[in-house]
One Martini backbone bead per residue (centre of mass of N, CA, C, O) as a GRO file, in nm:
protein
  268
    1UNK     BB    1  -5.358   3.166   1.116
    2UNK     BB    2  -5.530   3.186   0.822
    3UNK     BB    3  -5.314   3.021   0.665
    4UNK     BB    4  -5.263   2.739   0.858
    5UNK     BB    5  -5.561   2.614   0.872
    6UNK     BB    6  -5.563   2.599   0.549
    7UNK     BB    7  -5.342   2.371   0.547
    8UNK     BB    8  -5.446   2.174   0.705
    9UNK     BB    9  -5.709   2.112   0.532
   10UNK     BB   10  -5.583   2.019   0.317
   11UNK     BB   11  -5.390   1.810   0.428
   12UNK     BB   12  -5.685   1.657   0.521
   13UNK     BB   13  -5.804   1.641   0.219
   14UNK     BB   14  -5.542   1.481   0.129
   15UNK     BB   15  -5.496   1.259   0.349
   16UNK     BB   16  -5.687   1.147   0.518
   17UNK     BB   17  -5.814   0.910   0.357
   18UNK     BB   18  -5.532   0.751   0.350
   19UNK     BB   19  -5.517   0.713   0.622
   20UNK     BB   20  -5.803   0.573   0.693
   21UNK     BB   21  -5.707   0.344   0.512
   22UNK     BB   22  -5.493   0.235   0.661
   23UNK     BB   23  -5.613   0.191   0.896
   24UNK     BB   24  -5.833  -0.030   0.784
   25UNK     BB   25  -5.576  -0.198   0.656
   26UNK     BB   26  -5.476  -0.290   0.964
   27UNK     BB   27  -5.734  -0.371   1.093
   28UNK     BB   28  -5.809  -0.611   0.899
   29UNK     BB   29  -5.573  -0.768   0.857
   30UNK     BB   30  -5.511  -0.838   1.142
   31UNK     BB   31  -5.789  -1.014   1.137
   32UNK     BB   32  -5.745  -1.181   0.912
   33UNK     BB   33  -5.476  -1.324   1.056
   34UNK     BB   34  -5.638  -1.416   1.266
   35UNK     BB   35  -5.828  -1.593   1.099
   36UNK     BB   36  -5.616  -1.781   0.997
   37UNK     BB   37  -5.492  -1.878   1.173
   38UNK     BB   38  -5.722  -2.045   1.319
   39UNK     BB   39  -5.783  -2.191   1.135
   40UNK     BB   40  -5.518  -2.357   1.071
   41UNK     BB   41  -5.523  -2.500   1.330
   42UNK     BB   42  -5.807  -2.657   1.314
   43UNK     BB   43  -5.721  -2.814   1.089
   44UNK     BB   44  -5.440  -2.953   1.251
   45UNK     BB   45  -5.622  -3.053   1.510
   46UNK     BB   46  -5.766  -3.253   1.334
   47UNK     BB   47  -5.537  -3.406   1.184
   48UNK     BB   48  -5.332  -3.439   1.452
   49UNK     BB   49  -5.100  -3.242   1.504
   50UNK     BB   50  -4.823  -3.094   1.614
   51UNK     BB   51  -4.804  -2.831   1.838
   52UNK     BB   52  -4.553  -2.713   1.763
   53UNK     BB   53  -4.639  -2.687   1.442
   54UNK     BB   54  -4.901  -2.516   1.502
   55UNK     BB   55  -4.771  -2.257   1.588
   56UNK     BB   56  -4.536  -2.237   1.358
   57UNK     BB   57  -4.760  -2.205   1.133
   58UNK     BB   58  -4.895  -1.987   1.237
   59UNK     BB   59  -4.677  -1.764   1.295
   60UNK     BB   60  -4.617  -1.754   1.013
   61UNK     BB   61  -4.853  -1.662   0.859
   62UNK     BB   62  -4.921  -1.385   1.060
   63UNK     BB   63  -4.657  -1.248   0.978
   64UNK     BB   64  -4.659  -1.258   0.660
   65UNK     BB   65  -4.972  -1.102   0.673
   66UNK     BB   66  -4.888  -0.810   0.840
   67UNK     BB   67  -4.617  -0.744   0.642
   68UNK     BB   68  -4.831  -0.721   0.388
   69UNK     BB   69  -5.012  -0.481   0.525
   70UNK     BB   70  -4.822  -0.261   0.607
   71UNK     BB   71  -4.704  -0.235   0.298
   72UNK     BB   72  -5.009  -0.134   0.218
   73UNK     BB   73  -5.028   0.107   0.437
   74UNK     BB   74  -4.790   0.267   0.303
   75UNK     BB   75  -4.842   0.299   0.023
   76UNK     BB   76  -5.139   0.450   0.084
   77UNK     BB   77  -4.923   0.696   0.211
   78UNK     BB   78  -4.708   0.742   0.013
   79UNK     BB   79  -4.466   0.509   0.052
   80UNK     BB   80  -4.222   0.381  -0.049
   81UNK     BB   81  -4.184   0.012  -0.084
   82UNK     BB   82  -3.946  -0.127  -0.249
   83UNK     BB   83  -3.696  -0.105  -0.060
   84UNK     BB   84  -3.803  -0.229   0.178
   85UNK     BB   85  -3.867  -0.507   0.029
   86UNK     BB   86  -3.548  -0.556  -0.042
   87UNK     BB   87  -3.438  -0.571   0.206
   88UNK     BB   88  -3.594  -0.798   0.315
   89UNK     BB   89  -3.520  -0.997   0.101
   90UNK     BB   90  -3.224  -1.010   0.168
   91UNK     BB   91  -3.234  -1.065   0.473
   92UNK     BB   92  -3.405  -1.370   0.382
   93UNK     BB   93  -3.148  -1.457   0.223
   94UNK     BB   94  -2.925  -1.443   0.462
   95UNK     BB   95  -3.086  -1.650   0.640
   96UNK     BB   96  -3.118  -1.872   0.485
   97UNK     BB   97  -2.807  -1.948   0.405
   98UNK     BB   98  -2.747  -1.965   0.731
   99UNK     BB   99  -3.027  -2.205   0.771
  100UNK     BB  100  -3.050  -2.453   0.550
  101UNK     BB  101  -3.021  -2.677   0.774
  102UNK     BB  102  -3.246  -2.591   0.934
  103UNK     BB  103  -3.462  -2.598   0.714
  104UNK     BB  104  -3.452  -2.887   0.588
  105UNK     BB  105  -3.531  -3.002   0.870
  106UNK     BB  106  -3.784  -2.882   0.898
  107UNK     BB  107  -3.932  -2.934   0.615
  108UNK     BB  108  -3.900  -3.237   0.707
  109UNK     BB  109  -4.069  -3.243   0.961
  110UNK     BB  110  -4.323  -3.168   0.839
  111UNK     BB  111  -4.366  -3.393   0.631
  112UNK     BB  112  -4.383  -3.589   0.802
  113UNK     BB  113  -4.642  -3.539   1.004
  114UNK     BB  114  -4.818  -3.526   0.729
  115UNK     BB  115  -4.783  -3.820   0.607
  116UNK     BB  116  -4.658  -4.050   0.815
  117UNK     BB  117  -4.431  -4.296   0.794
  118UNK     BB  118  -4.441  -4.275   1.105
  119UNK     BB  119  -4.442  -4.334   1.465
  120UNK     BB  120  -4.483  -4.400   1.795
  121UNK     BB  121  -4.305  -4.682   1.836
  122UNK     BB  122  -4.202  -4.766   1.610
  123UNK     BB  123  -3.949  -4.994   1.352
  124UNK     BB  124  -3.688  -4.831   1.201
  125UNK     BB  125  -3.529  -4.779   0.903
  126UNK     BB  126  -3.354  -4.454   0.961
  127UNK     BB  127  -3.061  -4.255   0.838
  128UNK     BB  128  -2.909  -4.520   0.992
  129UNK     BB  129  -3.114  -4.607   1.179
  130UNK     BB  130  -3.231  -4.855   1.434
  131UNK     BB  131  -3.564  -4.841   1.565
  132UNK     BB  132  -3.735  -4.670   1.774
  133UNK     BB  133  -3.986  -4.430   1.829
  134UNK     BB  134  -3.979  -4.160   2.054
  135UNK     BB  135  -3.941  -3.887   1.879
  136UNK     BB  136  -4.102  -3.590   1.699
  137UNK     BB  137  -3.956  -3.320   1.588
  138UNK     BB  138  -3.899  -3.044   1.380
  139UNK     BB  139  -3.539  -3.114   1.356
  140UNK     BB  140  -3.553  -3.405   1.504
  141UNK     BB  141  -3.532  -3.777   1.551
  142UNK     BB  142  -3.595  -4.018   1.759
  143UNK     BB  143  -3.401  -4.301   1.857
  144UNK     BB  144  -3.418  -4.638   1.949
  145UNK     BB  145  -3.249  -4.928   2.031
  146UNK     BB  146  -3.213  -5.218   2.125
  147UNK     BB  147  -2.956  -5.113   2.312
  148UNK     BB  148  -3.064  -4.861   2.448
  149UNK     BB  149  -3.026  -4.618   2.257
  150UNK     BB  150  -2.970  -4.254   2.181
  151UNK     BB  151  -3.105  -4.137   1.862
  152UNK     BB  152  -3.010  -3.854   1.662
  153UNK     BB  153  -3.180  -3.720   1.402
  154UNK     BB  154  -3.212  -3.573   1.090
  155UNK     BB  155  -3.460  -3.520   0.896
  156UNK     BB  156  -3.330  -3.497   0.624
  157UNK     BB  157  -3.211  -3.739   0.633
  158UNK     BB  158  -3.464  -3.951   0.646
  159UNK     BB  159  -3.609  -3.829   0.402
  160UNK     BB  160  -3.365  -3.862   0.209
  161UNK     BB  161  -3.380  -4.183   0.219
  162UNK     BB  162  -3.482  -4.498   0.335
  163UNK     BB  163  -3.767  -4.620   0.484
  164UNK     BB  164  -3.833  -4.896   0.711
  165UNK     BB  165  -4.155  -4.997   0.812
  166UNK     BB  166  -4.192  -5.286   1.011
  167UNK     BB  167  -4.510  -5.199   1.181
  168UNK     BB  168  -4.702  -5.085   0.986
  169UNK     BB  169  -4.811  -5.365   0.965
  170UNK     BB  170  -4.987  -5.658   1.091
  171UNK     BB  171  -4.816  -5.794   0.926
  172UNK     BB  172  -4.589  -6.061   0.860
  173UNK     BB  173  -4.257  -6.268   0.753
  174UNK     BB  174  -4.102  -6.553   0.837
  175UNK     BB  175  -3.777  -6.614   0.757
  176UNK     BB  176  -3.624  -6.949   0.694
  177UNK     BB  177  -3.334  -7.145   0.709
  178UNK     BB  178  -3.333  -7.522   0.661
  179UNK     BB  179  -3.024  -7.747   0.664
  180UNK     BB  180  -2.999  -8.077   0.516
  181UNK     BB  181  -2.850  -8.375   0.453
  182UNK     BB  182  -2.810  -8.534   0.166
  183UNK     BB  183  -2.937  -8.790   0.337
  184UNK     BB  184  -3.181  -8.714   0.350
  185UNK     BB  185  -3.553  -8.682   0.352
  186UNK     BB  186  -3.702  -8.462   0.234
  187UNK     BB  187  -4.003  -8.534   0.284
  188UNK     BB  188  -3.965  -8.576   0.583
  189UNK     BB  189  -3.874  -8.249   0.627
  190UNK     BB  190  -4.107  -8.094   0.505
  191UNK     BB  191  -4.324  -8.252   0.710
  192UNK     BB  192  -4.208  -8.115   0.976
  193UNK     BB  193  -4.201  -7.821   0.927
  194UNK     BB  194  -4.518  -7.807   0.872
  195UNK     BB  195  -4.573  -7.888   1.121
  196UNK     BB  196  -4.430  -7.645   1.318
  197UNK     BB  197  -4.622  -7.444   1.155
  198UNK     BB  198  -4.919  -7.575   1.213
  199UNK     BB  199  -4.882  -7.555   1.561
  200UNK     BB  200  -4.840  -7.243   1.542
  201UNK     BB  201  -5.083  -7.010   1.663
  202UNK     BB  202  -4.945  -6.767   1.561
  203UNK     BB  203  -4.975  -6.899   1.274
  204UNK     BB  204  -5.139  -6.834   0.979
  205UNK     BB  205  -5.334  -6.926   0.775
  206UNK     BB  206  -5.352  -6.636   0.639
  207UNK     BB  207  -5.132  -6.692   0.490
  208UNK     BB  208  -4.990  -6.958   0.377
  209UNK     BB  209  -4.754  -7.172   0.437
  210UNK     BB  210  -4.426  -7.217   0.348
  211UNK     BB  211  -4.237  -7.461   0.193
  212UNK     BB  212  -3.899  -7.520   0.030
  213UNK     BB  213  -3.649  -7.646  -0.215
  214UNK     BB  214  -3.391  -7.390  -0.281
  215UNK     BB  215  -3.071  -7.523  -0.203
  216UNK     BB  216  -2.808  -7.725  -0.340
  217UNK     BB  217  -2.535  -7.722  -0.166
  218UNK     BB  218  -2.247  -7.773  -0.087
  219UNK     BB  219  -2.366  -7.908   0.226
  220UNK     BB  220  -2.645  -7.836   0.173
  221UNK     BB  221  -3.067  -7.871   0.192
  222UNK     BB  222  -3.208  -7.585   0.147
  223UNK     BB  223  -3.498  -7.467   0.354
  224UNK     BB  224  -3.791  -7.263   0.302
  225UNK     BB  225  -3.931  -7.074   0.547
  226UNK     BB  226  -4.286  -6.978   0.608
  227UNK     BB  227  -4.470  -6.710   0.788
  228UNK     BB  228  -4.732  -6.584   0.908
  229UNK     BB  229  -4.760  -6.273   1.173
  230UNK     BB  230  -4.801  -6.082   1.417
  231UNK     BB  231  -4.589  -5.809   1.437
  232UNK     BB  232  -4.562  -5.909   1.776
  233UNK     BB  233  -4.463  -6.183   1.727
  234UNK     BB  234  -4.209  -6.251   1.520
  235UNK     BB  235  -3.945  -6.283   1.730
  236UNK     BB  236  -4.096  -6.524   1.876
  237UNK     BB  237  -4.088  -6.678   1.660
  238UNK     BB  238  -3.824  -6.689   1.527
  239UNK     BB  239  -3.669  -6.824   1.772
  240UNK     BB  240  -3.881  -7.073   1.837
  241UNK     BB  241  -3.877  -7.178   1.540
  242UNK     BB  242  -3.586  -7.276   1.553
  243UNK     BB  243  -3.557  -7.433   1.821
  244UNK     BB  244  -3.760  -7.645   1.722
  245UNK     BB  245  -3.602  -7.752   1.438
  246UNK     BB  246  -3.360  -7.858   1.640
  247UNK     BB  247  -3.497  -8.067   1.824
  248UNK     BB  248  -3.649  -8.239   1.587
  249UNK     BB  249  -3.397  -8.321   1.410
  250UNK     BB  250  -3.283  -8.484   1.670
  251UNK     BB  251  -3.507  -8.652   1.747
  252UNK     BB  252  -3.539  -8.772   1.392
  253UNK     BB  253  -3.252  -8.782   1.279
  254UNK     BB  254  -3.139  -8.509   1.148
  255UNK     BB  255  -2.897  -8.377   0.948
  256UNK     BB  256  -2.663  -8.049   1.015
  257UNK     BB  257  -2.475  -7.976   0.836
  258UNK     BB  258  -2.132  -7.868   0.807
  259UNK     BB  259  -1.875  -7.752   0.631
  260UNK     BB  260  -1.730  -7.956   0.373
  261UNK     BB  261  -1.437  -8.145   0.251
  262UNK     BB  262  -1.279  -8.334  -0.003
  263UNK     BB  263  -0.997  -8.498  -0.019
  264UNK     BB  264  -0.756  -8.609  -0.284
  265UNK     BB  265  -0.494  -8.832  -0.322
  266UNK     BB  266  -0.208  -8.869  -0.501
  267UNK     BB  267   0.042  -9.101  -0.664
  268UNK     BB  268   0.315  -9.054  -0.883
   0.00000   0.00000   0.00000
């Protein structure tokens, strides 16, 4: 009974403090991880991110620090843990190759929230879809077309492509061109056109409106038309200016030719 007391203290001796330490590394790593989750949420909730990002963002930082704890805590109890770190390391490579593609979408649904390319509400040509943005989820983003479809796009593809946010910006500039007969007066054309530009309040002063003689086509005298204008305004200019520059070159007598092409025949 006096030989095992012995061994018993010894074994305290041997092994108690790094036992103690071990507990120490344990309470403390995980007091840590907690304590950096934390951080990482109030950070990303300042910066104003999806809270789905922020919960998955938190849990990852989360395991992967008390995991490295773990591992710290096993080393000190003198437990091999290089086989342990090998296994998960495979682990966790074959579980990367078999979700490639849904990290790679992850990783750019990331990006995304981050950078902010576009927002809920916009208008843009992104990864083959072009509409409005419904929803930015983790994995995809959803996008509404004009004429009210549901296009679910990866959002690796997003990332990977060239992305056109048409709302981004306060204003726009309206492109139109206006066609008319080389027999009209070009000058009275051009005076025309700038009255019906800035009779429209919704085109703005600066930058100033712009005709311009652009190009002498086949079959008609071609007029560069712009306009700046309130981004929420564009369609309703771009439609009705269009409208009234037929109603007006009617009105005035300017004539809008369509193709045409004169054959000259000859006899031998």
């Amino acid at each position: 009974m006096e030989n095992i007391w012995v061994q018993v203290k010894e074994l305290v001796a041997m092994y108690g403090l790094n036992i103690l330490a071990a507990a120490a590394i344990l309470v403390v790593g995980k007091l840590a991880a907690s304590g950096v989750r934390r951080l990482l949420r109030k950070i990303m909730r300042k910066k104003q991110m999806d809270p789905t990002l922020i919960g998955f963002i938190g849990s990852i930082f989360y395991a992967g620090i008390l995991a490295f704890v773990i591992i710290a805590a096993l080393s000190k109890l003198g437990i091999q843990t290089a086989s342990f770190v090998a296994v998960l390391g495979a682990a966790g490579l074959a579980v990367g190759l078999a979700l490639q593609g849904s990290l790679s979408n992850f990783a750019s649904g990331v990006l995304m929230i981050i950078f902010k390319p576009f927002k809920g509400g916009d208008y843009v040509d992104a990864g083959g879809a072009t509409g409005f943005i419904d929803e930015i989820s983790i994995f995809t983003t959803t996008i509404r077309t004009l004429d009210n479809k549901k296009v679910i796009v990866p959002n690796s593809r997003i990332m990977g492509d060239i992305i056109t946010n048409y709302t981004a910006r306060e204003t726009r500039r309206v492109d139109l061109t206006a066609g008319v007969s080389y027999h009209d007066d070009i000058d009275k054309v051009k005076g025309i056109l700038i009255r019906i530009l800035e009779e429209d309040d919704r085109i703005l002063d600066e930058p100033a409106p712009f005709v311009g003689l652009s190009e002498m086509a086949e079959s008609s005298v071609n007029f560069t038309v712009r306009g700046w204008v309130r981004t929420g305004d564009y369609w309703d200019v771009y439609f009705d200016t269009n409208e009234k520059i037929k109603k007006t070159f009617d009105s005035e007598g300017i004539t809008i030719p369509f193709p045409q092409r004169d054959v000259h025949m000859y006899r031998e």
